[in-house]
N, C-alpha and C positions, 0 to 999 in steps of 0.2 A: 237688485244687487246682492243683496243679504241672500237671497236664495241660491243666486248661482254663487253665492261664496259657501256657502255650506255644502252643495254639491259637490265645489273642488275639493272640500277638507274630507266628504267621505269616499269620494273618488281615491283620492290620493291613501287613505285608511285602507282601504281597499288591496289598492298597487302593491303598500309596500307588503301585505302577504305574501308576494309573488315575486320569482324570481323574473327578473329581466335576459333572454336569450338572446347575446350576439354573438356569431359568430360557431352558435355550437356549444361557447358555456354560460355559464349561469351564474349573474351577477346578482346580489340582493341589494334591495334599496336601502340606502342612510336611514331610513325610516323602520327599517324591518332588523328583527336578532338577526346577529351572523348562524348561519349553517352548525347544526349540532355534529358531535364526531361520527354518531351514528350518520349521518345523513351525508357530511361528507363520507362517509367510509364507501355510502353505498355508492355515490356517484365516480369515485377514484374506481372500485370495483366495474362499474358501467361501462365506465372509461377505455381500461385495461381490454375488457371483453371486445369493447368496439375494435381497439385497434389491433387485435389477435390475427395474425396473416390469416387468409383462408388457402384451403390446398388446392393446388395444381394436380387435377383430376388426372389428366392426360399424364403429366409426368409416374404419376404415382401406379397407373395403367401399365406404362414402358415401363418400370421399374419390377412391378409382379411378373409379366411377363419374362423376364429375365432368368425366373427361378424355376427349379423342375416341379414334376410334379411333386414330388416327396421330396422336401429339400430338407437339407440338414443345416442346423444350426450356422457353422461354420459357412455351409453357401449364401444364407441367410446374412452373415456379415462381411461377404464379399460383396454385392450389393449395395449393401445400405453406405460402405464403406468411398462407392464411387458416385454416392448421387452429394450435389450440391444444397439440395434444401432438407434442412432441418427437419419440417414437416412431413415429409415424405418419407423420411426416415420413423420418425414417429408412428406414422401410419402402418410403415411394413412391419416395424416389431408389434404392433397390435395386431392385425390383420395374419400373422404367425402365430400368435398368439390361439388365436380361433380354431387352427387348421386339425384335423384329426393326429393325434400321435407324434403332435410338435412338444417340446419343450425347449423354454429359452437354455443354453448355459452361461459360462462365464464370458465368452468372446461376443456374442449377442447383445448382451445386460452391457457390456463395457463400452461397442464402438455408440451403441446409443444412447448412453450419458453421455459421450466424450459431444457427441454430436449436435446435443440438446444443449450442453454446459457451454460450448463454443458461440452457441446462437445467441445464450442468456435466456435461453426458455428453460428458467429456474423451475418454475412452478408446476410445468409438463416433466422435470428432469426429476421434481423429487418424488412424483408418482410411480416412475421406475425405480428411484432409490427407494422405496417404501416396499417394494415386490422381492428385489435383491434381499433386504434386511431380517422381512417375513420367511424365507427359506434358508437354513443356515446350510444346507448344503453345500449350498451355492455360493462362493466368495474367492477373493484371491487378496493380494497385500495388493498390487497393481489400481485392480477395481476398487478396493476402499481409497486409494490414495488421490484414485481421480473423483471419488465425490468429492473427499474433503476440499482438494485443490478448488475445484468449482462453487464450492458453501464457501473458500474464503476471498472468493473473486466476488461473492455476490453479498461479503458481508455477512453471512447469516453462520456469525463463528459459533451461535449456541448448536446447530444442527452439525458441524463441523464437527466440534465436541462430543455429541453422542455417539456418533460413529465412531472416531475414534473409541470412544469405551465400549463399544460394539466389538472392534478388533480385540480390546484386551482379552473381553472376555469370551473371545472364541477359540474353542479346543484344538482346531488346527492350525499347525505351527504356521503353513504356509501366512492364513490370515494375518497372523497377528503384529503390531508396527514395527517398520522400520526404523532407523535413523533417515530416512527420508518422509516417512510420516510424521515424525515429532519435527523435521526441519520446516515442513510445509505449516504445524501450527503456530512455530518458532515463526516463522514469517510473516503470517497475519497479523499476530500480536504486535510485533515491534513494528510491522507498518503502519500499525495506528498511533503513529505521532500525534503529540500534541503538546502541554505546557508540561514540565516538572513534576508537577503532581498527577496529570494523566497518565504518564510516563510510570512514576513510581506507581499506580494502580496495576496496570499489567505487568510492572515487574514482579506484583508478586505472580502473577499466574504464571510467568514463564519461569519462576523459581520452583516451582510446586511443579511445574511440568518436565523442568530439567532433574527434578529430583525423581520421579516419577520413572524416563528415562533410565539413569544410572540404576535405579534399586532392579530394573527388569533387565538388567544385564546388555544394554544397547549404549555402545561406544558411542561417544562422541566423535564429531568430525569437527573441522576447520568453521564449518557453516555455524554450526549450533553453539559452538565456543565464543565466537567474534557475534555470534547474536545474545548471547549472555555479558559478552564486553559492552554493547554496543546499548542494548539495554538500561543495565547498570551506569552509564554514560551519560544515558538522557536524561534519566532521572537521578541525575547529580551523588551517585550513591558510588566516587569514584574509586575510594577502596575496596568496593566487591570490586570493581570490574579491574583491579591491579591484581587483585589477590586470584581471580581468575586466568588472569595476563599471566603472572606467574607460574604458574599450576600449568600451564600448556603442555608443555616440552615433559616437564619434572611429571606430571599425573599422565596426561591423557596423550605423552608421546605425541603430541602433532603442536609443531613448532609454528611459533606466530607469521603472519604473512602481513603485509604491507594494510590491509584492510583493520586488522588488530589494532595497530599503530596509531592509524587514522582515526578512528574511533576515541581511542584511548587522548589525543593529544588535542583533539577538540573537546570532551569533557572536562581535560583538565585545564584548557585554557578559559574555558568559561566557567569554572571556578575562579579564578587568579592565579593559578598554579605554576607560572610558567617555568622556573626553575625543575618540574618535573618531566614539565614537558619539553623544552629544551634537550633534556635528557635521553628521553625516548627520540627525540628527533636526528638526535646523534647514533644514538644503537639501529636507528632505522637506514640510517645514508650507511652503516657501516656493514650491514647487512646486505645491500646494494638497494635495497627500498627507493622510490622518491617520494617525499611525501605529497598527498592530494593537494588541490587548491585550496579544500574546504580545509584541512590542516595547516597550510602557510598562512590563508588568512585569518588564521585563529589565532595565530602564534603573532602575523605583526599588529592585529588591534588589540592582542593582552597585551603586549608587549607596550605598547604607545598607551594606551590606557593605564598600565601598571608605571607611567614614567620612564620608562629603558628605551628612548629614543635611537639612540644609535643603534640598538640591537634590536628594533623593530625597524628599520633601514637598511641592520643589514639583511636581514632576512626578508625584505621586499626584494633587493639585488638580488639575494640567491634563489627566490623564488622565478623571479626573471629570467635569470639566467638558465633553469629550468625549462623552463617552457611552462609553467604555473601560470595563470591569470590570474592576476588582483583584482577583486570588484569594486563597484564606487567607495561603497561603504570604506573599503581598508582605507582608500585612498584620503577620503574624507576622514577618518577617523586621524589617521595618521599626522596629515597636515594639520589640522585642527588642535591637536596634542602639542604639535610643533611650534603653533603659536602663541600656544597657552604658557607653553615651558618660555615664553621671551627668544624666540630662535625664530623669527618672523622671516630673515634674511635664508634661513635654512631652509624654510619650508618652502620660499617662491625657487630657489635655487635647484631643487629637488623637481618640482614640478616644471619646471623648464628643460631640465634631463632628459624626463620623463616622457613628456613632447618632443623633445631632440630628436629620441630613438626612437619617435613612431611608437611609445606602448599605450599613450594617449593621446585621441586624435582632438581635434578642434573642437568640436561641441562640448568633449570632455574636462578640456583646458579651462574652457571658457566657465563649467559650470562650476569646478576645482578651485578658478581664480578667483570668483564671489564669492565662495564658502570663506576663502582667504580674508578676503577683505570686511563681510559680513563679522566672522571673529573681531579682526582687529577693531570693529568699530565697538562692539561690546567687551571690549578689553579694558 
């Protein structure tokens, strides 16, 4: 007994060095260290390789066939333009590459990033962004604009970043950015929401970037202004993004559009602000704006949160009446308020309206009516 019991303990000493294989991956035993990073690094790397399409010989065959014998660039991206796989394409700008007395140019380099960044064959698309960058002959604002777009679809805003400094500091004007290039890193940035403080971490860089812009002599547009509102918003920082709001029309000549608004009157309602926002929501309807859902429902939970009952009711109505959808939350928020303020009788009265009109169906009702009564029982 004693002996086959020590065979199983070095048995099992044994195992847990070893990964366990189901399925293709590799489990380690409760007995063994977890996977160093090195070691995962290499098997994510494995991984990656394994599942790398392989090419369509025959397709790739039709495709060269298609070109003359001496082709030029430009036929080169008539071609690659009409074939469906990625790889294929990959393959012919290499494959041109080779040929006696070819050179890639601009139109070449661009439809096969466009084609590579589509696929998300990042890693194949920045071997050709690496070839672009080595020749500075070679570039356009266009071609720089479609790497960055594709570095910030994939994430990878530090590579994004270089290139654009790449553009600054290149001698020809054509290259150098637009307001469509600072819009596209305007965009990455503020699409990486997250809490208040993450928010304010990228507002400084798109502060740095919009100063950036302005000293190089590149106007602002509608986009980059309402993305410096919009900004300044999330990260609770609501007098830049008024003192911006302001400056629209009076600086940079391009008058606020309904997005401005929006922006501006859900910041300040998730401050408490609403008496400003109120305000804007008036010069918005007066403008012909309507305001968004996400701005009405901002307006009636500060509003019932701040105590102003009736005037977060009436701004559900006119939100209704709108064509605006309230979401649970206002609704609960709202009722909830309503019964806390001692208006218990209001608040069932309201949600029976509510139901009346078809804006809340049955399930809605039903889970509105418990919220009601769950209150009052902790009243």
């Amino acid at each position: 007994m004693s002996c086959t019991h020590n065979f199983t303990l070095t048995q099992m000493a044994r195992n847990a060095k070893k990964p366990v294989s189901v399925c293709g991956y590799s489990f380690y035993s409760s007995y063994s260290r977890p996977p160093t990073r090195a070691l995962r690094k290499r098997i994510s790397k494995r991984n990656r390789a394994a599942s790398k399409p392989v090419l369509d010989e025959s397709r790739f065959q039709n495709a060269v066939s298609q070109l003359l014998p001496r082709f030029s660039p430009e036929e080169l991206c008539n071609v690659i333009t009409m074939q469906d796989d990625p790889l294929v394409c990959l393959e012919l700008f290499n494959y041109a590459a080779q040929q006696p007395r070819f050179r890639h140019n601009v139109s070449s380099f661009h439809i096969t990033i466009k084609k590579l960044g589509a696929a998300r064959m990042y890693e194949e698309m920045d071997v050709i962004v690496n070839q672009v960058l080595a020749i500075r002959s070679i570039g356009s604002e266009a071609l720089y604009n479609t790497m960055i777009y594709y570095f910030t679809e994939a994430r990878k805003l530090n590579r994004a970043v270089n290139i654009f400094m790449h553009m600054r500091s290149n001698m020809k004007l054509s290259c150098r950015p637009s307001i469509r290039t600072y819009n596209l890193l305007f965009a990455a940035l503020v699409g990486r929401e997250g809490n208040s403080y993450v928010n304010h971490l990228y507002m400084q860089s798109i502060r740095g970037l919009f100063k950036l812009m302005v000293n190089d002599g590149v106007e602002p547009d509608i986009f980059s202004l309402n993305t410096m509102i919009k900004g300044y918003a999330l990260s609770l920082h609501l007098n830049e993004a008024l003192r911006i709001f302001h400056q629209m029309e009076v600086v940079y000549n391009c008058p606020p559009n309904s997005f401005s608004y929006d922006y501006l009157i859900h910041g300040l309602c998730a401050q408490g602000r609403t008496n400003n926002a109120r305000e804007l929501c008036d010069q918005m309807k007066e403008k012909g704006f309507v305001p968004s859902n996400k701005s009405y429902n901002s307006l009636v939970n500060a509003l019932a949160l701040g105590g102003e009952i009736d005037e977060a009711v009436k701004y559900l109505w006119e939100m209704i009446a709108e064509r605006r959808l309230a979401d649970f939350i206002t609704y609960r928020t709202l009722l909830g308020e309503i019964r806390r303020h001692q208006r218990s009788e209001d608040g069932m009265n309201l949600l029976k309206d509510l139901q009346a009109k078809g804006i809340v169906d049955g399930h809605t009702y039903i889970k509105l009516q418990n919220e009601l009564k769950d209150n009052f029982r902790r009243l």
